[in-house]
TIMI-865307 format. One record per atom (N, C-alpha, C, CB): residue number from 1; x, y, z; residue in three letters. Coordinates in steps of 0.2 Angstrom, whole numbers, plus 5000, padded with zeros to 4 digits. Glycine has a CB too. Layout:
TIMI-865307
R  NUM  X  Y  Z  Ala
...
end
This chain:
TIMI-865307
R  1  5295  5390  5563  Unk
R  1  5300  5396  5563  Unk
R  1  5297  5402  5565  Unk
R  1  5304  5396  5556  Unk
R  2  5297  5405  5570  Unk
R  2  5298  5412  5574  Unk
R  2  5300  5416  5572  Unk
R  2  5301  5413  5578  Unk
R  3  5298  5423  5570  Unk
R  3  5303  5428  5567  Unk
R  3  5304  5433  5573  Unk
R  3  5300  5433  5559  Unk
R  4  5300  5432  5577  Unk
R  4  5301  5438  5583  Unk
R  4  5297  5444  5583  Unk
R  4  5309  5440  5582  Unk
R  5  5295  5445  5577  Unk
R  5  5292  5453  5575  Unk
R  5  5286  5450  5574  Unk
R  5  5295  5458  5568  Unk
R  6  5281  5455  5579  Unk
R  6  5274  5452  5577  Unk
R  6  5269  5459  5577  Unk
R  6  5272  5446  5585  Unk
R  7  5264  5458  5575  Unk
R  7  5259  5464  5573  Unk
R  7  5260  5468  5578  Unk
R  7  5251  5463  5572  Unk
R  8  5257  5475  5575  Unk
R  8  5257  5479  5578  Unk
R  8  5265  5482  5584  Unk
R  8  5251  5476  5580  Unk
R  9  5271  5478  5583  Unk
R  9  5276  5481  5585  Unk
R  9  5278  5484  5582  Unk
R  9  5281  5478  5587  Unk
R  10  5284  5490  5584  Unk
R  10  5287  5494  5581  Unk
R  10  5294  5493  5577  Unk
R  10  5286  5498  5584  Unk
R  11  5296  5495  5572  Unk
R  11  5302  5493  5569  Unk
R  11  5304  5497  5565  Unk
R  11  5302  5487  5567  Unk
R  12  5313  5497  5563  Unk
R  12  5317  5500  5561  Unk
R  12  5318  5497  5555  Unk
R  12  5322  5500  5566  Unk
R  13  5318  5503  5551  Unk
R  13  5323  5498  5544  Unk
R  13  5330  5497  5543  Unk
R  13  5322  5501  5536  Unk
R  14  5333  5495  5544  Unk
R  14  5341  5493  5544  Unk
R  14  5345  5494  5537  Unk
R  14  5342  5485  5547  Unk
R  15  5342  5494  5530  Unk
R  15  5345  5493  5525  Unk
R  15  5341  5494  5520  Unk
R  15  5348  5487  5524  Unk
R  16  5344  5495  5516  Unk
R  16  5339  5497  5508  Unk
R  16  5338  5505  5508  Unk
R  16  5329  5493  5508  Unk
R  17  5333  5507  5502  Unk
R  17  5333  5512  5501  Unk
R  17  5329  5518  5507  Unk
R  17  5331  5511  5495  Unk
R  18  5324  5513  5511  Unk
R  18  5319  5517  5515  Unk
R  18  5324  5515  5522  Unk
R  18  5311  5514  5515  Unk
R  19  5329  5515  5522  Unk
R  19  5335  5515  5529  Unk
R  19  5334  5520  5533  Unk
R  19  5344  5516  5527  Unk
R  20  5334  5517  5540  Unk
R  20  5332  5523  5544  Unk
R  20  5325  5526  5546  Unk
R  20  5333  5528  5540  Unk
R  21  5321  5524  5540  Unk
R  21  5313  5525  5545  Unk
R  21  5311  5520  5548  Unk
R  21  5308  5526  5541  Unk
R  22  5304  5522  5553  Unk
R  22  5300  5518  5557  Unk
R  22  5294  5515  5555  Unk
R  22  5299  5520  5563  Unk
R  23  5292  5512  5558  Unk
R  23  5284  5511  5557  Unk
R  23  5281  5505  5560  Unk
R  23  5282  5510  5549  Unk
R  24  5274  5505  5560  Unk
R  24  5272  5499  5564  Unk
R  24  5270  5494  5559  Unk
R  24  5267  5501  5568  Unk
R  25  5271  5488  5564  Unk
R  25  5269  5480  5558  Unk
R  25  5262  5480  5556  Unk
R  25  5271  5470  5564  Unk
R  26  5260  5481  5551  Unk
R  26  5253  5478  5546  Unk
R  26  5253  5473  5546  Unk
R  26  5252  5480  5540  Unk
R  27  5260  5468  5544  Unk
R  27  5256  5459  5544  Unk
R  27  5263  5456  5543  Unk
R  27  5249  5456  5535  Unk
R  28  5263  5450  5544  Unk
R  28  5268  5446  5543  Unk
R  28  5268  5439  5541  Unk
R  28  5271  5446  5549  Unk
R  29  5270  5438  5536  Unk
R  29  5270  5431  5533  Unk
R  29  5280  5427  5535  Unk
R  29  5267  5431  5523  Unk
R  30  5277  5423  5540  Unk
R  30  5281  5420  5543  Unk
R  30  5285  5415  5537  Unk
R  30  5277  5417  5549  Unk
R  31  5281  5412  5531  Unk
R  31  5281  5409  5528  Unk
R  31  5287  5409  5522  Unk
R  31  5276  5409  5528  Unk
R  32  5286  5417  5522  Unk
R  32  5290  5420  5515  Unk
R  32  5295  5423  5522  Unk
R  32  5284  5426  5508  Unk
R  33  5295  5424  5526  Unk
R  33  5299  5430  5528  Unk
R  33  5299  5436  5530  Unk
R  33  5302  5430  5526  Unk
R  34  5293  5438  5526  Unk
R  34  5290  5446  5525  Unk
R  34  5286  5449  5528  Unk
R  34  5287  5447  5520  Unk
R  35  5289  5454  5530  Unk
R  35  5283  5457  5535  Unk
R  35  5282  5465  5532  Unk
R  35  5286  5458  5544  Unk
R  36  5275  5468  5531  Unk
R  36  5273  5474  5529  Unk
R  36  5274  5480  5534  Unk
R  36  5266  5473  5529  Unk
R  37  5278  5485  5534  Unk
R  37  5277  5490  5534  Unk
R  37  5273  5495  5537  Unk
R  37  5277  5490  5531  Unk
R  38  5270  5498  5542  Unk
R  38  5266  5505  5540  Unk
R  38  5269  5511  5535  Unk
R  38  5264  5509  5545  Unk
R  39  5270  5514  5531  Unk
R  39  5273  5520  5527  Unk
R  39  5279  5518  5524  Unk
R  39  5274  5526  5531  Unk
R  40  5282  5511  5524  Unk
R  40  5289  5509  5523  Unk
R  40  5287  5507  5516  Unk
R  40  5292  5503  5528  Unk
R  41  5292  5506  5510  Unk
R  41  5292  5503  5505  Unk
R  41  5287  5505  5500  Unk
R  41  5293  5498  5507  Unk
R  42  5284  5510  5498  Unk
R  42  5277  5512  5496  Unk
R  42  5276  5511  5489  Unk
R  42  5274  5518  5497  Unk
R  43  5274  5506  5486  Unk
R  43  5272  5507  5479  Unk
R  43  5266  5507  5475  Unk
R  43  5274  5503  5476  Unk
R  44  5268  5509  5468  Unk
R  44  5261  5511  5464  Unk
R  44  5258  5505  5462  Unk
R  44  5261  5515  5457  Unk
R  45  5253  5505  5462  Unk
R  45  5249  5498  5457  Unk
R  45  5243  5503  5453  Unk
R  45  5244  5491  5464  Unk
R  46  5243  5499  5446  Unk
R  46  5236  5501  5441  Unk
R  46  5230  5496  5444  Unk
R  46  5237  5500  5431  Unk
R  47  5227  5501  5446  Unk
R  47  5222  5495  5448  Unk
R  47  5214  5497  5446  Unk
R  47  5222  5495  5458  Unk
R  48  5213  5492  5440  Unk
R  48  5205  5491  5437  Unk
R  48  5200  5493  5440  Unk
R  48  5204  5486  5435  Unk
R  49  5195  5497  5441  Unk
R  49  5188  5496  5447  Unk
R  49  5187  5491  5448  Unk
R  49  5182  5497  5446  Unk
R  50  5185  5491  5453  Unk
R  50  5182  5484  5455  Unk
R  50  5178  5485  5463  Unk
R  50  5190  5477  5456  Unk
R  51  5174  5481  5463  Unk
R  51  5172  5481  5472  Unk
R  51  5176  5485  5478  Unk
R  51  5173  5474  5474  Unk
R  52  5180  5483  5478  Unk
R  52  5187  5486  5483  Unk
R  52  5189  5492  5482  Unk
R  52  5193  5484  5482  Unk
R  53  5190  5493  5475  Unk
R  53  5194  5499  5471  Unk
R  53  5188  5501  5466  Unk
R  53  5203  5496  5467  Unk
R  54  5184  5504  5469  Unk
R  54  5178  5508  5464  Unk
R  54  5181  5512  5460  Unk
R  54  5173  5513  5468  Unk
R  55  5185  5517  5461  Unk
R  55  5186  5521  5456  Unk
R  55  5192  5518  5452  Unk
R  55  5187  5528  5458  Unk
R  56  5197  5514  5455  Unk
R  56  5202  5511  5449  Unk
R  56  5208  5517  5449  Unk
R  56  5197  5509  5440  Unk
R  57  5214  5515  5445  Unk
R  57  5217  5519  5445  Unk
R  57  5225  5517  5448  Unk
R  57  5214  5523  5447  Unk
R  58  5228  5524  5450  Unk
R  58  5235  5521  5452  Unk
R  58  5234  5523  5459  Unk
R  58  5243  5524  5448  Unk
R  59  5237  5516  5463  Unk
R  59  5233  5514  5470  Unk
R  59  5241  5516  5474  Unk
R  59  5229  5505  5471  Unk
R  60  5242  5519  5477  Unk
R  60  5251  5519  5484  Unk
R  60  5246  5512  5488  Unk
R  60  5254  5531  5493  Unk
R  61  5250  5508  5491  Unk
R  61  5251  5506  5497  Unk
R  61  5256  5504  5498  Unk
R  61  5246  5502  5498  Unk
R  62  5257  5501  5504  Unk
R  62  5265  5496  5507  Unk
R  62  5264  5492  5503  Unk
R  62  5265  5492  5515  Unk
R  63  5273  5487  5502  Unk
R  63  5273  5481  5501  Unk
R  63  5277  5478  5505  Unk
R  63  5275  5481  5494  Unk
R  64  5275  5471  5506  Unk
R  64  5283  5467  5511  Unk
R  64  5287  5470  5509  Unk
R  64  5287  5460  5509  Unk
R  65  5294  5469  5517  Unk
R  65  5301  5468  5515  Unk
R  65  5302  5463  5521  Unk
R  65  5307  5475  5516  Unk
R  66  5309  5460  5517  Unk
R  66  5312  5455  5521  Unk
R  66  5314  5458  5528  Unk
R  66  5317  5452  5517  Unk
R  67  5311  5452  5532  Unk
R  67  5315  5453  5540  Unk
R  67  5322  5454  5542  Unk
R  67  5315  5449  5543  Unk
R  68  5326  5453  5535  Unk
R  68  5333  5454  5539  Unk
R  68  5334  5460  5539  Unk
R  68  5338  5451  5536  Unk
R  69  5328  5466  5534  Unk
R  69  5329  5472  5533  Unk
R  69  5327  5475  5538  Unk
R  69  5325  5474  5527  Unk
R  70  5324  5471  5544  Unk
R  70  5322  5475  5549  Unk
R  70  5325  5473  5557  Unk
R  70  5314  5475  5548  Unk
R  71  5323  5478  5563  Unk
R  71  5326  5478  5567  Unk
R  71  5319  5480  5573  Unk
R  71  5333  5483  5566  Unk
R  72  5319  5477  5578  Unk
R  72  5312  5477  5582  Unk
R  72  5316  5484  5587  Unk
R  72  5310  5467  5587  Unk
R  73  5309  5489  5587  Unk
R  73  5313  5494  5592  Unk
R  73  5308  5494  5598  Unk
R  73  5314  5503  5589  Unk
R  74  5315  5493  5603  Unk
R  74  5313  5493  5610  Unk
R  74  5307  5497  5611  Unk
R  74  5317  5495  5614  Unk
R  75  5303  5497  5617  Unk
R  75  5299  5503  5618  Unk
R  75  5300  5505  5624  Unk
R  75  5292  5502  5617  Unk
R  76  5306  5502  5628  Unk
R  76  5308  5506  5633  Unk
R  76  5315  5510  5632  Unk
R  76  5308  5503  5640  Unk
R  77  5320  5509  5630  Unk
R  77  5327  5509  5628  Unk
R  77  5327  5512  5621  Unk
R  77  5331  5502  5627  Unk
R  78  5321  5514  5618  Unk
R  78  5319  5516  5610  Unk
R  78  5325  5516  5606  Unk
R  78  5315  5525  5610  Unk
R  79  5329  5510  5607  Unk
R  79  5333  5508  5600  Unk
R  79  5333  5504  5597  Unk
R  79  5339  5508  5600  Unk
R  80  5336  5502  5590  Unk
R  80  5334  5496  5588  Unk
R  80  5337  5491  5594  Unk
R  80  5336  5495  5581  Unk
R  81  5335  5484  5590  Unk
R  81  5337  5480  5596  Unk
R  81  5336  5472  5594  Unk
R  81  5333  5481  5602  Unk
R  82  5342  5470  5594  Unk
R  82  5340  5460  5594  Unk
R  82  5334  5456  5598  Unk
R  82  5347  5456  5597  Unk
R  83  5331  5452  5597  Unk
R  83  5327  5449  5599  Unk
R  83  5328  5443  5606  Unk
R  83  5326  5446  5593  Unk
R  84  5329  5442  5613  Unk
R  84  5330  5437  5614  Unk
R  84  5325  5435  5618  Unk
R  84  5336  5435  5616  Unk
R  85  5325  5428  5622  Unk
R  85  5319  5427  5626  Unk
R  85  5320  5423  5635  Unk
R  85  5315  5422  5621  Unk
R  86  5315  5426  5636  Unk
R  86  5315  5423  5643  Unk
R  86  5307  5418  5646  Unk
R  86  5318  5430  5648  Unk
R  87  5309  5414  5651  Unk
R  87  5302  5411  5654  Unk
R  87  5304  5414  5658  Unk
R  87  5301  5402  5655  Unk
R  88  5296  5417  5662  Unk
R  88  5294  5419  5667  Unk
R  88  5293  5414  5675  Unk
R  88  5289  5423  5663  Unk
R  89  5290  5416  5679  Unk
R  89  5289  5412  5684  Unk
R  89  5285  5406  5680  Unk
R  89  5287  5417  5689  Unk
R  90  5280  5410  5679  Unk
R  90  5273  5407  5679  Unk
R  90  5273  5401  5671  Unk
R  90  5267  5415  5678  Unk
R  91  5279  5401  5669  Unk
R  91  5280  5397  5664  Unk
R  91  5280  5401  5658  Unk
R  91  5275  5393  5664  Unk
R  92  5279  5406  5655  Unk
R  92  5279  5407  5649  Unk
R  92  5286  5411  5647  Unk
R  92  5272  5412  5649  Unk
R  93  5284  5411  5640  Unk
R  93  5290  5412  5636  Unk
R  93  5290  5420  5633  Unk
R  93  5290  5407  5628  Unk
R  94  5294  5424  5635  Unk
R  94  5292  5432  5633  Unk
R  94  5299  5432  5630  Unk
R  94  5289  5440  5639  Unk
R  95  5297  5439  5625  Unk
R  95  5302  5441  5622  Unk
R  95  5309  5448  5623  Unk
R  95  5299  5441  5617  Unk
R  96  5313  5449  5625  Unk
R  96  5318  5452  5629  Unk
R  96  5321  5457  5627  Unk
R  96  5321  5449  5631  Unk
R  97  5321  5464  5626  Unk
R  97  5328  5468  5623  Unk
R  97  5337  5464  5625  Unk
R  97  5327  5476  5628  Unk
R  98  5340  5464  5619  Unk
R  98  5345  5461  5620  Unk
R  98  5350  5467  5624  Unk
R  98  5348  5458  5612  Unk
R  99  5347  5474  5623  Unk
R  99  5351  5480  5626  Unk
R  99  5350  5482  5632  Unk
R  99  5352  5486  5623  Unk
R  100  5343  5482  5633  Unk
R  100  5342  5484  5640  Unk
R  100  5340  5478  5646  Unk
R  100  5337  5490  5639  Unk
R  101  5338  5471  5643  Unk
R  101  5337  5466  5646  Unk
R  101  5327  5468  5648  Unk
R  101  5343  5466  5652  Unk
R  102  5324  5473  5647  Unk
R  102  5318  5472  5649  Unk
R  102  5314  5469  5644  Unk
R  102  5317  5477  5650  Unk
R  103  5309  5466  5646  Unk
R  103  5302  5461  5645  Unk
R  103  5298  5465  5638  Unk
R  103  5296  5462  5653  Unk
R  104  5299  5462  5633  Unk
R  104  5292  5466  5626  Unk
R  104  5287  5463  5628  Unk
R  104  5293  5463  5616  Unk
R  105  5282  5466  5628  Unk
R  105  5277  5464  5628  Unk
R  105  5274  5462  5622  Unk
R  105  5275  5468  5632  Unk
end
């Protein structure tokens, strides 16, 4: 199962409380559905010292949101945009703006 949105694209939030902002993909677990955020959805954690977290304390980072929360934005048409696909000559499968019809890379 495909979600369409893969690292490092850029995306729209469509719903919830952080509606409206952008950011780029940190990670995606295809598994759960979820994909991370850059600057989207930011929460506290208490976080003990440890190796990682030398000094410990209350840590901001991203958390998942569901994909349905989100929307892939073109990067030529810069709007959000549905996902579709096309094979190329050469055999391969790319992925397609549904509004402007151009090639995501």
């Amino acid at each position: 199962m495909g979600l369409g949105i893969r690292k490092n694209d850029t995306v729209v939030v469509i719903s919830g409380n952080e509606k409206g902002k952008r950011g780029r993909v940190l990670a995606v677990n295809p598994k759960k559905q979820r994909i991370t955020v850059e600057g989207v959805n930011i929460i506290k954690r208490h976080m003990r010292p440890s190796p990682k977290y030398r000094q410990g304390g209350i840590i901001e980072r991203e958390a998942p949101i569901h994909r349905s929360n989100l929307m892939l934005l073109c990067p030529k048409c810069d709007r959000p945009t549905r996902i579709g696909h096309i094979f190329l000559e050469d055999g391969r499968k790319m992925r397609r703006c549904k509004k402007c019809g151009e090639v995501i890379e």
